[in-house]
N, CA and C of each residue as an Amber inpcrd file, in Angstrom:
protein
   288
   0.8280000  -1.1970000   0.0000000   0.0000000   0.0000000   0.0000000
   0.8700000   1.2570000   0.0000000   1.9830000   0.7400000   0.6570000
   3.0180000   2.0310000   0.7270000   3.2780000   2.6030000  -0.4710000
   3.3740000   1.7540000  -1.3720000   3.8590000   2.6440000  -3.3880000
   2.5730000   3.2890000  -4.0130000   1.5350000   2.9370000  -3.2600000
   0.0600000   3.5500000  -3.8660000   0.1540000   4.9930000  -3.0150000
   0.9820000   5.6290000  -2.3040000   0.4370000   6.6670000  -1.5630000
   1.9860000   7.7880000  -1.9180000   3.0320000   7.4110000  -2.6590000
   3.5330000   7.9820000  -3.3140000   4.0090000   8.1490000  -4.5710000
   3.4040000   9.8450000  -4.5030000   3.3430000  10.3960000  -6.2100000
   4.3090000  10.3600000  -7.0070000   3.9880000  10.1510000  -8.3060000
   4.9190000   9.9880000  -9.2120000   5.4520000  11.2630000  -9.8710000
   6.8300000  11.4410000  -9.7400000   7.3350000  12.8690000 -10.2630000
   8.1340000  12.9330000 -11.6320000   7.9250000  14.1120000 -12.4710000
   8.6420000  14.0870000 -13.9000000   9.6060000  15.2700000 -13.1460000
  10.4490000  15.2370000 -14.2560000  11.9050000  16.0390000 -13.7580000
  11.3240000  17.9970000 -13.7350000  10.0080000  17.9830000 -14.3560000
   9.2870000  18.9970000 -14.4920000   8.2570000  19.1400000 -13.2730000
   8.3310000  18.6500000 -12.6070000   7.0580000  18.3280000 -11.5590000
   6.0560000  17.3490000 -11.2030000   5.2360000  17.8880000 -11.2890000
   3.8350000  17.1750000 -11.0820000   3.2340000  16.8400000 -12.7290000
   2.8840000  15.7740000 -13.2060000   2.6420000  15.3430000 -14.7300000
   1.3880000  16.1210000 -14.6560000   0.6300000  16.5970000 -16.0280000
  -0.4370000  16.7270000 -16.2830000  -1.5800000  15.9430000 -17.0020000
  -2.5960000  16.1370000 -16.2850000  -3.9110000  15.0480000 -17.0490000
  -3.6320000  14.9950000 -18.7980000  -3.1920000  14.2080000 -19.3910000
  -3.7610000  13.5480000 -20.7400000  -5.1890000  13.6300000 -21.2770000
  -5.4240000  14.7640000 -21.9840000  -6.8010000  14.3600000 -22.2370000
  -6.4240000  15.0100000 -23.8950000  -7.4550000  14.0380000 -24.9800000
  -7.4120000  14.0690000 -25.9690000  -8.4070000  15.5370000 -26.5950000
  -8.9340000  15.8570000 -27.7510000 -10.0150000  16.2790000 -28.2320000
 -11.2400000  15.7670000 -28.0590000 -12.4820000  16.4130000 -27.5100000
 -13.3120000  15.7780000 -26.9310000 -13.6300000  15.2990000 -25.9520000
 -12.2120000  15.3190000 -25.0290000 -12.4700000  14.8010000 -23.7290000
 -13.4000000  15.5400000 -22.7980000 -14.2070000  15.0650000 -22.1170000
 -14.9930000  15.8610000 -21.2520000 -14.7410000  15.4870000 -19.7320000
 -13.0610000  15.0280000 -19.7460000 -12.4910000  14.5380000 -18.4770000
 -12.6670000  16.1840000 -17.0240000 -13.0200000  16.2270000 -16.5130000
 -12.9390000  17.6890000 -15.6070000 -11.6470000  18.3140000 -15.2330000
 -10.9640000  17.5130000 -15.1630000  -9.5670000  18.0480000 -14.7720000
  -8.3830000  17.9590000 -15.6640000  -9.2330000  17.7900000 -16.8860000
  -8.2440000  18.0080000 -18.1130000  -6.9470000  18.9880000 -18.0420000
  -5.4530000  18.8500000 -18.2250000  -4.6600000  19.6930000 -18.7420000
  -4.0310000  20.3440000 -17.2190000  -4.5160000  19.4050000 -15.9700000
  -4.2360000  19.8440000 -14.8070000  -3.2240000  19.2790000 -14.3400000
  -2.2910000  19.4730000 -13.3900000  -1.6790000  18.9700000 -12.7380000
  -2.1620000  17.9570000 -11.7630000  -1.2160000  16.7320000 -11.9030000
  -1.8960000  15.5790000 -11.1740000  -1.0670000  14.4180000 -10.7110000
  -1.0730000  14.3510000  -9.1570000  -0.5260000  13.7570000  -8.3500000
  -0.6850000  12.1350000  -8.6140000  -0.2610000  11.1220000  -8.2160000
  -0.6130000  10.1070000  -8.7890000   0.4680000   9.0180000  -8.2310000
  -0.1620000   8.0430000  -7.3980000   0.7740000   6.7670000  -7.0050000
  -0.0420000   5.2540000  -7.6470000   0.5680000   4.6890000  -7.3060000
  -0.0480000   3.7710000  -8.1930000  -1.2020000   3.1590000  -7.8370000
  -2.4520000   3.7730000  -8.8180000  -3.5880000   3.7630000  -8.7760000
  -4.5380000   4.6350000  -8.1500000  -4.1140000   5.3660000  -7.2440000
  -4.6590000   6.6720000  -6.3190000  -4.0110000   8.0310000  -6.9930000
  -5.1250000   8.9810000  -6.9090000  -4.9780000  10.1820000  -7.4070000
  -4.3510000  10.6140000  -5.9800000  -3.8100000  11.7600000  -5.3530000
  -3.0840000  12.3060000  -4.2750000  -2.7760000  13.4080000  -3.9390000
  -4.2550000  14.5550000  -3.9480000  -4.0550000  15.8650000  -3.4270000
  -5.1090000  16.2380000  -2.5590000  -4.6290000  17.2070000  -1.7660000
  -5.5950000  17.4440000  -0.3960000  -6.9960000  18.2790000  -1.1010000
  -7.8900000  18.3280000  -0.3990000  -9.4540000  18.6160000   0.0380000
  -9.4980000  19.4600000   0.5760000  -9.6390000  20.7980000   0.6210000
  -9.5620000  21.6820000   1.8060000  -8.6640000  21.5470000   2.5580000
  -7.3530000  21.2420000   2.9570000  -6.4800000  20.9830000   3.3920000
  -6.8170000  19.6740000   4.1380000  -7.0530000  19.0510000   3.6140000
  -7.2100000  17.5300000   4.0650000  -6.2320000  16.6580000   3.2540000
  -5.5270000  16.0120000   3.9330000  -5.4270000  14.6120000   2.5310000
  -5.9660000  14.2370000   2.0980000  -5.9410000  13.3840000   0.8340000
  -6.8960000  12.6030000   0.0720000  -6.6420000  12.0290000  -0.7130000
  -6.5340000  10.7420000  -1.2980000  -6.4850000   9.5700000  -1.8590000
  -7.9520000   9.4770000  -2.7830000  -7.6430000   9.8670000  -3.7610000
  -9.3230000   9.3680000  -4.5340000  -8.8630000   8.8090000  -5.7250000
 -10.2930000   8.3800000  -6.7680000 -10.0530000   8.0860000  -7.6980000
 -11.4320000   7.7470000  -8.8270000 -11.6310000   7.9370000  -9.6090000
 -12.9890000   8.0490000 -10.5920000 -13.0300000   6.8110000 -11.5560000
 -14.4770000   6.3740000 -12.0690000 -14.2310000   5.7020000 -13.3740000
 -15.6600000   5.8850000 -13.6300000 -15.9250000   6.3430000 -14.8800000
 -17.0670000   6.1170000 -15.7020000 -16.5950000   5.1660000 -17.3140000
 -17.8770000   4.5850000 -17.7900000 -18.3500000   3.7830000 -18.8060000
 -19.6980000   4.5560000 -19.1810000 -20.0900000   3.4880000 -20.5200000
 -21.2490000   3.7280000 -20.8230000 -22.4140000   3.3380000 -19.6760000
 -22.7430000   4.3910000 -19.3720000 -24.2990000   4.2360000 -18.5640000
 -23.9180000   4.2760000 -16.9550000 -22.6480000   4.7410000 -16.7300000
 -22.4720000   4.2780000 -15.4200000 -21.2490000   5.3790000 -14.8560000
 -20.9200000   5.5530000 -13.5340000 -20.1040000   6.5900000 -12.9230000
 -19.8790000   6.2670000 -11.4300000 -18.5490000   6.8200000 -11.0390000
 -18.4500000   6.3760000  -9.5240000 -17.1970000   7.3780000  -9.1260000
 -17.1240000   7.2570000  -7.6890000 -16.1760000   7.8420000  -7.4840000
 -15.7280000   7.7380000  -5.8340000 -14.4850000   7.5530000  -5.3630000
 -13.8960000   6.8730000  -4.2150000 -13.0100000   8.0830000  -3.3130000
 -13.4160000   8.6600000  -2.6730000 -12.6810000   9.9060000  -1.8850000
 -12.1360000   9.4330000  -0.7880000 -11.2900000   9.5710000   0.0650000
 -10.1120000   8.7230000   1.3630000  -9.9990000   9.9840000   1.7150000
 -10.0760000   9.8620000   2.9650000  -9.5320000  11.0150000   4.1260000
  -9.3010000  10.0860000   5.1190000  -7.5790000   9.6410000   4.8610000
  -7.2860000   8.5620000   6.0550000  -6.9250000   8.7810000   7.6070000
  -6.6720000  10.5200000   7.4210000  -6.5680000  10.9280000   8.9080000
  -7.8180000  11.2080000   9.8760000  -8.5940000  11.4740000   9.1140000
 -10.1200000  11.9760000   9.6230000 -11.0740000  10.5060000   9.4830000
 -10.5830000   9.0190000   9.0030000 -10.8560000   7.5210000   9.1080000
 -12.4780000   8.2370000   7.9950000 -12.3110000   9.0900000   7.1370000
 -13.5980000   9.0550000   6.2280000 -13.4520000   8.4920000   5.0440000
 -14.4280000   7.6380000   3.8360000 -14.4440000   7.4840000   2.9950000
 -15.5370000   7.2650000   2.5570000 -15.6870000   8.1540000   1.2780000
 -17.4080000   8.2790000   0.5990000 -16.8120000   8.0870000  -0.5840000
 -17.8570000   7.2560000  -0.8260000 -18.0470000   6.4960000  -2.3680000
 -19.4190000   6.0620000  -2.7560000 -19.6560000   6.8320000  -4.4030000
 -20.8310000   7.4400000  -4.8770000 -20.3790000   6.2900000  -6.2150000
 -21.5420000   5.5290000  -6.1690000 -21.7280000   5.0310000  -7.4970000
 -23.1820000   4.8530000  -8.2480000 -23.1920000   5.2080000  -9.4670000
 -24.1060000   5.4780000 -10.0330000 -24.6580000   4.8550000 -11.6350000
 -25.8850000   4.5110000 -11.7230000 -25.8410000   4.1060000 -13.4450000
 -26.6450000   4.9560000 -14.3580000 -26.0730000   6.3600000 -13.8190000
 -26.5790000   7.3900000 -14.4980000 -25.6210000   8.6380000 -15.5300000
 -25.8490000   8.6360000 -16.1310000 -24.5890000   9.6850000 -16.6000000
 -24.7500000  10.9750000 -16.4460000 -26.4450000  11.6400000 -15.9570000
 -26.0070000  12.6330000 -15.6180000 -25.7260000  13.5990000 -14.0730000
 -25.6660000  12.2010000 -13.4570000 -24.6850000  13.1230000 -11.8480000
 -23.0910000  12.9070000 -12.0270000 -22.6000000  13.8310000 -11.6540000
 -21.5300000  13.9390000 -11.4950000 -20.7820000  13.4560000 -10.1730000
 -20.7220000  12.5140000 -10.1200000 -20.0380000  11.6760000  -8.9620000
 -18.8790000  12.2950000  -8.1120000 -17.8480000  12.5540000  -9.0860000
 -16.7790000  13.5230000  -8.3060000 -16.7300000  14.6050000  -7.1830000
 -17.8760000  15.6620000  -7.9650000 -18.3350000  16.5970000  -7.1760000
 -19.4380000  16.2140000  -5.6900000 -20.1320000  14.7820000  -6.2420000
 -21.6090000  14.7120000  -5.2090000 -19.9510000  14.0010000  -4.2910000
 -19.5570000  13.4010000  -4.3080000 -18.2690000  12.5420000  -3.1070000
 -17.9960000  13.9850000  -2.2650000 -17.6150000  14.8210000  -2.8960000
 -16.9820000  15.7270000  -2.4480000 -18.3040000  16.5130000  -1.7090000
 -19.2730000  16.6240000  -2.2070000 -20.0730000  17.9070000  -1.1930000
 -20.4780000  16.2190000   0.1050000 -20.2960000  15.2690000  -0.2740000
 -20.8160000  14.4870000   1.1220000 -19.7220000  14.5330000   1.8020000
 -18.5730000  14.4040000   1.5370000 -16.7450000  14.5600000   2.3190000
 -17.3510000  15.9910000   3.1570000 -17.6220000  16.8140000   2.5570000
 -17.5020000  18.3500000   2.9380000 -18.3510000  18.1760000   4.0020000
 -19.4490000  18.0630000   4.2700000 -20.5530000  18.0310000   5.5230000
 -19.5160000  17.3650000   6.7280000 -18.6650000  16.7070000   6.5050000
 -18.4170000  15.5380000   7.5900000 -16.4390000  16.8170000   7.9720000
 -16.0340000  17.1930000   7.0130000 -14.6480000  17.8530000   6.7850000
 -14.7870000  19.2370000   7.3670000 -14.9380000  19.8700000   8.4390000
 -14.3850000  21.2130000   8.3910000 -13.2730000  21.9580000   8.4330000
């Protein structure tokens, strides 16, 4: 678990999201922390360990706040909630 919780660095920094033409990824073209398999930047100054996946017809999303022992995870077979954001406003009620 220890190599999943540290980020992977280019000699430039922090890598940026890959997103093609068309992508309607949200955090396209951003800077992005990343160990293997966990995304890895804080929440309001929280830590956080998350990570997303949508398909056809379907969406989810996995938020970690391992100091505060929280984790909300939103899955859905809808495409139009946005999972990322709903994780995050339920993290937020519980995070001050």
């Amino acid at each position: 678990m220890r190599a999943a919780l540290i980020p992977v660095a280019t000699p430039e920094g922090a890598p940026h999201w890959d997103s093609g033409p068309g992508d309607a990824d949200p955090l396209a073209g951003r800077p992005v922390w990343y160990g293997f398999g966990w995304f890895l930047d804080p929440y309001k100054d929280h830590a956080r360990m998350w990570h997303y996946g949508e398909t056809a017809g379907f969406k989810s999303s996995i938020q970690r706040f391992t100091k505060e022992n929280l984790t909300v995870i939103v899955l859905t077979n809808r495409t139009d909630i946005d999972a990322i954001n709903l994780s995050l406003q339920i993290a937020g009620l519980y995070l001050k």
